[in-house]
PyMOL commands that place a pseudoatom at each C-alpha (Angstrom):
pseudoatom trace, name=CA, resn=UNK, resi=1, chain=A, elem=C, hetatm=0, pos=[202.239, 98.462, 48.800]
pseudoatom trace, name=CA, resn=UNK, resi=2, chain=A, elem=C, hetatm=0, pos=[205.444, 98.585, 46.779]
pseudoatom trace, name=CA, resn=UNK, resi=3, chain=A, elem=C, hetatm=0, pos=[206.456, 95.579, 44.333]
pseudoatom trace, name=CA, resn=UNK, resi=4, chain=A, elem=C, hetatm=0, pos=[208.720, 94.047, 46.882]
pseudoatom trace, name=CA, resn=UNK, resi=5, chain=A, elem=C, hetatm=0, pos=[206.176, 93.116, 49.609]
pseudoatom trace, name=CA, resn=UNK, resi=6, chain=A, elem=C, hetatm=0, pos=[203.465, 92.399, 46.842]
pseudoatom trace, name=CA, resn=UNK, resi=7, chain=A, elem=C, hetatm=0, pos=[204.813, 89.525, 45.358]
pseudoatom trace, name=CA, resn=UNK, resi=8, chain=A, elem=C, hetatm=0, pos=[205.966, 87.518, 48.228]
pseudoatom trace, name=CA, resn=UNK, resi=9, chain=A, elem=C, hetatm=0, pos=[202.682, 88.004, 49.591]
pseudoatom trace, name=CA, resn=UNK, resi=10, chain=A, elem=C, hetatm=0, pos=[200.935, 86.995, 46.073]
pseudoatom trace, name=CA, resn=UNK, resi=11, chain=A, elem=C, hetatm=0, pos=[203.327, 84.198, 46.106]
pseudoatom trace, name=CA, resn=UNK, resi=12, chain=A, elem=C, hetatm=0, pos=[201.894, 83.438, 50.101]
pseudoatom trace, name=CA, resn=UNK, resi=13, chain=A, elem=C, hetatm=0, pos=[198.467, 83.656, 49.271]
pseudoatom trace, name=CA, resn=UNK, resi=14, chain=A, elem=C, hetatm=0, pos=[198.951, 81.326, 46.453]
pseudoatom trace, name=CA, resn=UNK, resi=15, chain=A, elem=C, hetatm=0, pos=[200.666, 78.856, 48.307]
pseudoatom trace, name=CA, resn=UNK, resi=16, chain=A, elem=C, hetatm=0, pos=[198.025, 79.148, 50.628]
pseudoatom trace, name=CA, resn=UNK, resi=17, chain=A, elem=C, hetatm=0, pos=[195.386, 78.615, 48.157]
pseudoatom trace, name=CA, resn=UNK, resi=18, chain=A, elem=C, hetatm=0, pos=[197.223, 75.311, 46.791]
pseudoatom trace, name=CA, resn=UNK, resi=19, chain=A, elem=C, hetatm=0, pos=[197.573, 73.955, 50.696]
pseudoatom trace, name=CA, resn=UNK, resi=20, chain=A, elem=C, hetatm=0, pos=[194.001, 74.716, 51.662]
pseudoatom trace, name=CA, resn=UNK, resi=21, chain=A, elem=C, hetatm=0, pos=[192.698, 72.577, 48.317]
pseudoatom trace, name=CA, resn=UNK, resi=22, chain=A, elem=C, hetatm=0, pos=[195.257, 69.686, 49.119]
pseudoatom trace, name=CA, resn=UNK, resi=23, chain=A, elem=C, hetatm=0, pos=[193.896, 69.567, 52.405]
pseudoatom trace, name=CA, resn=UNK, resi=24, chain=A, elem=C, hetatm=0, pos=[189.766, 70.200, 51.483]
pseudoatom trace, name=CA, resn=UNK, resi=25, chain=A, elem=C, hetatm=0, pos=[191.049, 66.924, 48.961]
pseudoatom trace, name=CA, resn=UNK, resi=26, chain=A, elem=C, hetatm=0, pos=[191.909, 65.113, 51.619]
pseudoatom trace, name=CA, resn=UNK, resi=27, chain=A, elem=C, hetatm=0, pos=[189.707, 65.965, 54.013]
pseudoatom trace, name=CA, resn=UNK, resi=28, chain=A, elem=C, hetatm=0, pos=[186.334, 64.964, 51.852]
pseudoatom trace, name=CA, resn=UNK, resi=29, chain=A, elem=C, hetatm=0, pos=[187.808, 61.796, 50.395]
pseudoatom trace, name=CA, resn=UNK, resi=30, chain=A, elem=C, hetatm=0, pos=[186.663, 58.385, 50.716]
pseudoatom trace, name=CA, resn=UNK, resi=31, chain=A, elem=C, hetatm=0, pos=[188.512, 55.586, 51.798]
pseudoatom trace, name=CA, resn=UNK, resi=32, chain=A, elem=C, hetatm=0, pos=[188.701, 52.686, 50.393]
pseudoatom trace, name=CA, resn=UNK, resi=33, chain=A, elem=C, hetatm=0, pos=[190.725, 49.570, 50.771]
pseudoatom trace, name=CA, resn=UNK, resi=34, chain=A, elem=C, hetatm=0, pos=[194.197, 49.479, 48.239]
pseudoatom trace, name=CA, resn=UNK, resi=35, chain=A, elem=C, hetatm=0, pos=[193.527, 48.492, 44.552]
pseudoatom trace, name=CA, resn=UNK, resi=36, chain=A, elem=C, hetatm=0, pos=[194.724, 44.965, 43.542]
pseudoatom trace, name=CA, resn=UNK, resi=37, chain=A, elem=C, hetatm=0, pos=[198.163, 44.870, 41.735]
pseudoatom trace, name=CA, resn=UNK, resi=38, chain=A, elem=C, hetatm=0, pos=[197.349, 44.239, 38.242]
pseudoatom trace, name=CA, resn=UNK, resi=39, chain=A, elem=C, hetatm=0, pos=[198.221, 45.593, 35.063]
pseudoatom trace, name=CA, resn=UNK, resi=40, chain=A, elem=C, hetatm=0, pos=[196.188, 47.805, 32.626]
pseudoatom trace, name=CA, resn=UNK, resi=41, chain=A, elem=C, hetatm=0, pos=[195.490, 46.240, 29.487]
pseudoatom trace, name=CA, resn=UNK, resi=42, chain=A, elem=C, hetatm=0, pos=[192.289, 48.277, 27.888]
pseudoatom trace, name=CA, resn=UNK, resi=43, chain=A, elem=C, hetatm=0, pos=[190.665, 47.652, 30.871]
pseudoatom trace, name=CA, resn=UNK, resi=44, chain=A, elem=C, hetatm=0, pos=[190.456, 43.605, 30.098]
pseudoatom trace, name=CA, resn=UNK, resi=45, chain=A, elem=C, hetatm=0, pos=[191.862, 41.130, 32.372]
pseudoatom trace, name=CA, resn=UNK, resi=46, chain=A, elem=C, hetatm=0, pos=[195.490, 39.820, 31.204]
pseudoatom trace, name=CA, resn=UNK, resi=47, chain=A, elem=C, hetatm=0, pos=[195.117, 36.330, 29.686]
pseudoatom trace, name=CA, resn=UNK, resi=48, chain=A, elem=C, hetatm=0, pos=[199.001, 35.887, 29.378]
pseudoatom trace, name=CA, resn=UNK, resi=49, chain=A, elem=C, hetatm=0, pos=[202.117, 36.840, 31.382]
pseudoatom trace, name=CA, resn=UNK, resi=50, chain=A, elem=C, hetatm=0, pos=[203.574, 40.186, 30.863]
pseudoatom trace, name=CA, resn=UNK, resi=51, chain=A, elem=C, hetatm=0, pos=[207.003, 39.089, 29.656]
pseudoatom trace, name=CA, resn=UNK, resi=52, chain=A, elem=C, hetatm=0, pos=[205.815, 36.694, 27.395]
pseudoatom trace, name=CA, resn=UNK, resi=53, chain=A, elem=C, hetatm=0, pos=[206.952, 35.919, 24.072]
pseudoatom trace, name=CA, resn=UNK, resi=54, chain=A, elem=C, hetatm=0, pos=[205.917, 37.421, 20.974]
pseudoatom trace, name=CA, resn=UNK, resi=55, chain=A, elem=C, hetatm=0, pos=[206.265, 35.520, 17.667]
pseudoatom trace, name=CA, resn=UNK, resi=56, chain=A, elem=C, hetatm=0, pos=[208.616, 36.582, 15.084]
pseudoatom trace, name=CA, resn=UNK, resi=57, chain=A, elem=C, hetatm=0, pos=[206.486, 37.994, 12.621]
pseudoatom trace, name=CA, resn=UNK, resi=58, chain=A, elem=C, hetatm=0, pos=[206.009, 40.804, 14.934]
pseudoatom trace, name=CA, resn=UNK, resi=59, chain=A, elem=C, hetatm=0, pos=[209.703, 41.696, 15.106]
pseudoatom trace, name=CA, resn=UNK, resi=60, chain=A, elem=C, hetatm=0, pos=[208.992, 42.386, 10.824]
pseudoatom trace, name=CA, resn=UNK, resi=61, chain=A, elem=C, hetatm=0, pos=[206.244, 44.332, 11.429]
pseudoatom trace, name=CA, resn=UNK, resi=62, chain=A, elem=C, hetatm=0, pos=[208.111, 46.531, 13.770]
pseudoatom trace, name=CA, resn=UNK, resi=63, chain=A, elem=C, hetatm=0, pos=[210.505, 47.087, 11.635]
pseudoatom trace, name=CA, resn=UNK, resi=64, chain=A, elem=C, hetatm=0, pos=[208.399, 48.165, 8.743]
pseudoatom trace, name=CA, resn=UNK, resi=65, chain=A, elem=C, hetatm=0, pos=[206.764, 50.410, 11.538]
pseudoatom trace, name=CA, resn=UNK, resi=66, chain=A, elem=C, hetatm=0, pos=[209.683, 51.959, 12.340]
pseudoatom trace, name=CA, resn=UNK, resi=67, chain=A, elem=C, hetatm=0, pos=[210.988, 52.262, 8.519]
pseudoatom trace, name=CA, resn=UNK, resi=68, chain=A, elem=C, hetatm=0, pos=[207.819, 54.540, 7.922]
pseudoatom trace, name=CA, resn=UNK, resi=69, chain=A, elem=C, hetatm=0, pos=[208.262, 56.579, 11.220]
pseudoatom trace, name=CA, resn=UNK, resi=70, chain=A, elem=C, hetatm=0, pos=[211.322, 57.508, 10.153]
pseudoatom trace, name=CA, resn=UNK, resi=71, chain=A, elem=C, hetatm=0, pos=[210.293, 58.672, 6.758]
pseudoatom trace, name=CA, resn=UNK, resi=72, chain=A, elem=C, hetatm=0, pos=[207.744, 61.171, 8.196]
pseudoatom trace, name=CA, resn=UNK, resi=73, chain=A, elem=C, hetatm=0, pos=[210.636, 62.388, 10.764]
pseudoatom trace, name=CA, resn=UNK, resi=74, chain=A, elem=C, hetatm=0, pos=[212.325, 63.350, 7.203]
pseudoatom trace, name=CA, resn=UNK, resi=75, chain=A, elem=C, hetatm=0, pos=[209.913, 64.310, 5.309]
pseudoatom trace, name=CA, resn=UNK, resi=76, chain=A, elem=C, hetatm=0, pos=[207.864, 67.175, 7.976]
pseudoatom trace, name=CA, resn=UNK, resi=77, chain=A, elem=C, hetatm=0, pos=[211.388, 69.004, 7.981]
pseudoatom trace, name=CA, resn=UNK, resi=78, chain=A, elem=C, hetatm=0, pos=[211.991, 68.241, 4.403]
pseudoatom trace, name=CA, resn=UNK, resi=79, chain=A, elem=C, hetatm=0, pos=[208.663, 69.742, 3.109]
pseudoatom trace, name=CA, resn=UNK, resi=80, chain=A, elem=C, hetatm=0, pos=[209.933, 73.201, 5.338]
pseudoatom trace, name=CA, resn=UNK, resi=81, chain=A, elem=C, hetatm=0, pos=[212.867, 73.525, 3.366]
pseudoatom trace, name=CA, resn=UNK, resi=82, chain=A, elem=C, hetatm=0, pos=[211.915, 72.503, -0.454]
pseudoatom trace, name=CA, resn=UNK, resi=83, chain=A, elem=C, hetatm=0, pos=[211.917, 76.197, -1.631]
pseudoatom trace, name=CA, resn=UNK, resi=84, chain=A, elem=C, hetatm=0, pos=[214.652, 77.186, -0.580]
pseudoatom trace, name=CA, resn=UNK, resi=85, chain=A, elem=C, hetatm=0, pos=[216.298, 73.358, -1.800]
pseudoatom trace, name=CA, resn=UNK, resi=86, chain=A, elem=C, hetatm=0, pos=[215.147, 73.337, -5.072]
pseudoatom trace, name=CA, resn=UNK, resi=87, chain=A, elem=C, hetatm=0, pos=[214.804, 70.320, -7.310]
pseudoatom trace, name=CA, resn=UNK, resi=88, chain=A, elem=C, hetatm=0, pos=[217.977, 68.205, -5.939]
pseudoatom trace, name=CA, resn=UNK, resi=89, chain=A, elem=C, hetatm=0, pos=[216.063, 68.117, -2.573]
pseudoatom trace, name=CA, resn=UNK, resi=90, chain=A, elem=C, hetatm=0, pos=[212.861, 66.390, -4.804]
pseudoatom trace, name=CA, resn=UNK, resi=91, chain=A, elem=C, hetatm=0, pos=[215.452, 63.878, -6.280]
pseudoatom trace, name=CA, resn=UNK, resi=92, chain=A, elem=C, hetatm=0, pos=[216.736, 63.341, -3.013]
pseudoatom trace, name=CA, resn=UNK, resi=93, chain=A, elem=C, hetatm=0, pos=[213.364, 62.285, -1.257]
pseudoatom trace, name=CA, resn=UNK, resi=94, chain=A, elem=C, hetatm=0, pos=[212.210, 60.167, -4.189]
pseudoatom trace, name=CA, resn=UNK, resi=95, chain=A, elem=C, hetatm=0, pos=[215.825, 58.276, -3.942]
pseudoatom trace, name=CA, resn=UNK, resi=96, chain=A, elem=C, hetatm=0, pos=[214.780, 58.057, -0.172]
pseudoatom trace, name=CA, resn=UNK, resi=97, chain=A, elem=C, hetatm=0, pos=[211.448, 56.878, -0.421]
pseudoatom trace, name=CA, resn=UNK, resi=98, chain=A, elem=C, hetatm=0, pos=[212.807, 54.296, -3.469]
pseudoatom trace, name=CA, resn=UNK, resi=99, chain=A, elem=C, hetatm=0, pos=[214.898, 52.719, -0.749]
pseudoatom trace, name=CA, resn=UNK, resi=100, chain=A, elem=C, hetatm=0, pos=[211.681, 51.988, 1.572]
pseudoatom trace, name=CA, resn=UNK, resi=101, chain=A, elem=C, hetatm=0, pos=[209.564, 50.678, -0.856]
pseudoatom trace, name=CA, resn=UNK, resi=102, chain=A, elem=C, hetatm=0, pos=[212.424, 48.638, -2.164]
pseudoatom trace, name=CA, resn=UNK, resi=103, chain=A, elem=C, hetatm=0, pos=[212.289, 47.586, 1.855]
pseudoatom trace, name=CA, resn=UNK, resi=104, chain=A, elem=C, hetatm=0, pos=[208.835, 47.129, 1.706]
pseudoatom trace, name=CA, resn=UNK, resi=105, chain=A, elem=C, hetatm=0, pos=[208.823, 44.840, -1.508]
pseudoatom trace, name=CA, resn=UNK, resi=106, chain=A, elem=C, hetatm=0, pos=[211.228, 42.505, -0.037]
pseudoatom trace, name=CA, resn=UNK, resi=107, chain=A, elem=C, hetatm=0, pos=[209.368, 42.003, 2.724]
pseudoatom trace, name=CA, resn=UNK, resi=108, chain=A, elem=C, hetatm=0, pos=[206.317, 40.951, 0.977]
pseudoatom trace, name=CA, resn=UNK, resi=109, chain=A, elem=C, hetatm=0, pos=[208.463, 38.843, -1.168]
pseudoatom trace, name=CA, resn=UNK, resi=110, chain=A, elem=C, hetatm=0, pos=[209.609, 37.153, 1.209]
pseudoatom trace, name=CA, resn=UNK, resi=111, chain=A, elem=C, hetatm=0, pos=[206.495, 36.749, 3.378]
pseudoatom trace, name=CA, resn=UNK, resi=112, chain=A, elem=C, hetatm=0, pos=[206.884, 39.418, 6.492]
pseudoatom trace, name=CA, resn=UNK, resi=113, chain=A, elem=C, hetatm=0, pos=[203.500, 40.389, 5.897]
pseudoatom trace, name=CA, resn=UNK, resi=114, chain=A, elem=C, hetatm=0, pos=[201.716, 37.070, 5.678]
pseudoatom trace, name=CA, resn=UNK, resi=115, chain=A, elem=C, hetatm=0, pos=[199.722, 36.402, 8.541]
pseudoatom trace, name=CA, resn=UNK, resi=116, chain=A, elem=C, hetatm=0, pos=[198.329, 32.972, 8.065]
for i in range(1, 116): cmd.bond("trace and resi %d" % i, "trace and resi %d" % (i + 1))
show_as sticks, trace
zoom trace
């Protein structure tokens, strides 16, 4: 069998192979009635609306969230590179990570992360 008519039948059999498991699936399932249209919240019953408001305190938190998600998306390629940088890439990063803690100070001076 040359390599032409081998892999269209490999390719048959296979396809073969996936159809007769679709249809043993279907064949040996249960039935059951359709599942009620809720949403999945850790398996818990919702207690409020999906589109609900949050308060504002969140929106801070976020932020701060965010503000540290982006330092590690700078700093994994950063640490790659800071050979081959030298020191100015060092000086760099501590300028960067001045700026978020000077970020991060202001927002516990000013009460973002107060939860009470």
């Amino acid at each position: 069998m040359s390599g032409f008519t081998a892999a269209p039948a490999l390719l048959g059999l296979a396809l073969l192979a996936v159809a007769g498991a679709y249809g043993a699936a279907r064949a040996l399932r249960l039935s059951s009635g359709p599942l009620p249209a809720q949403p999945f919240g850790s398996g818990l019953e919702p207690t409020e609306h999906a589109v609900s408001r949050f308060h504002l305190r969140w929106y801070t938190v976020t932020m701060l969230f965010l503000a540290f998600d982006m330092e590690m998306v700078f700093m994994y390629p950063w640490t790659l590179v800071i050979s081959a940088m030298g020191p100015g890439a060092v000086i760099e990063m501590f300028v960067f990570l001045a700026v978020l803690l000077t970020g991060v100070v202001y927002a516990w001076r000013e009460g973002a992360l107060r939860w009470a």
